[in-house]
N, C-alpha and C positions, 0 to 999 in steps of 0.2 A: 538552915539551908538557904535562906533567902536573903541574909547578908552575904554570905559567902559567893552568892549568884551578882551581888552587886558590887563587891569586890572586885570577880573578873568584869565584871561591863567597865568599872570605873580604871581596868588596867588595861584594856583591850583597846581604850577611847583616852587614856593618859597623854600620849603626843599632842591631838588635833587637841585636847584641850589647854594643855600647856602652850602650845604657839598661839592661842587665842587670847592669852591672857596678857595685862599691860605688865611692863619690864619691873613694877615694883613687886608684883606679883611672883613674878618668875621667879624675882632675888630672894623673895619668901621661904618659897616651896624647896629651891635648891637650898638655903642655908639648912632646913626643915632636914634634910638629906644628906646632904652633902658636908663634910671637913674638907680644910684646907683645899677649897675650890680656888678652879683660874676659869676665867672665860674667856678666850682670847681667839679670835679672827672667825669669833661663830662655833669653835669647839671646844666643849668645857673637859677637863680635867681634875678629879676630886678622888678622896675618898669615902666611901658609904661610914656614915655613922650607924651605931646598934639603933633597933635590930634589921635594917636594911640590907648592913654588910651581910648578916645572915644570907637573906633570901638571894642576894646574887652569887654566892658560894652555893648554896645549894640550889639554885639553878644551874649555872655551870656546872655543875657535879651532872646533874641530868641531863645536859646536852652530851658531857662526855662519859655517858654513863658509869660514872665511877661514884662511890661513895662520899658526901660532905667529909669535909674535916681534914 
């Protein structure tokens, strides 16, 4: 239960901490993430490597409350 508690802190606090960090950083965490990224005029474009691509399909699934998949 208490990882799981620090899981959302650490996704609720993922922005201000990602702009905080220096640019080698960034390029880190996004390669971490992110295929076939572009970062270009300030706004990145990529897509989610496994299992990341997961949780944005199945969030979106529950924004538009339809079922994953």
């Amino acid at each position: 239960m208490e990882d799981g508690l620090l899981v959302l802190e650490l996704a609720r606090e993922a922005s201000r901490l990602f702009a905080q960090q220096a640019p080698n950083e960034k390029k880190r965490l996004l390669n971490l993430l992110l295929s076939n990224g572009e970062w270009n005029r300030g706004e990145v474009s990529a897509n989610f490597r496994q299992p990341f691509d997961l949780l944005i399909d199945s969030a979106a699934a529950a924004a538009s409350n339809e079922p994953p998949g």
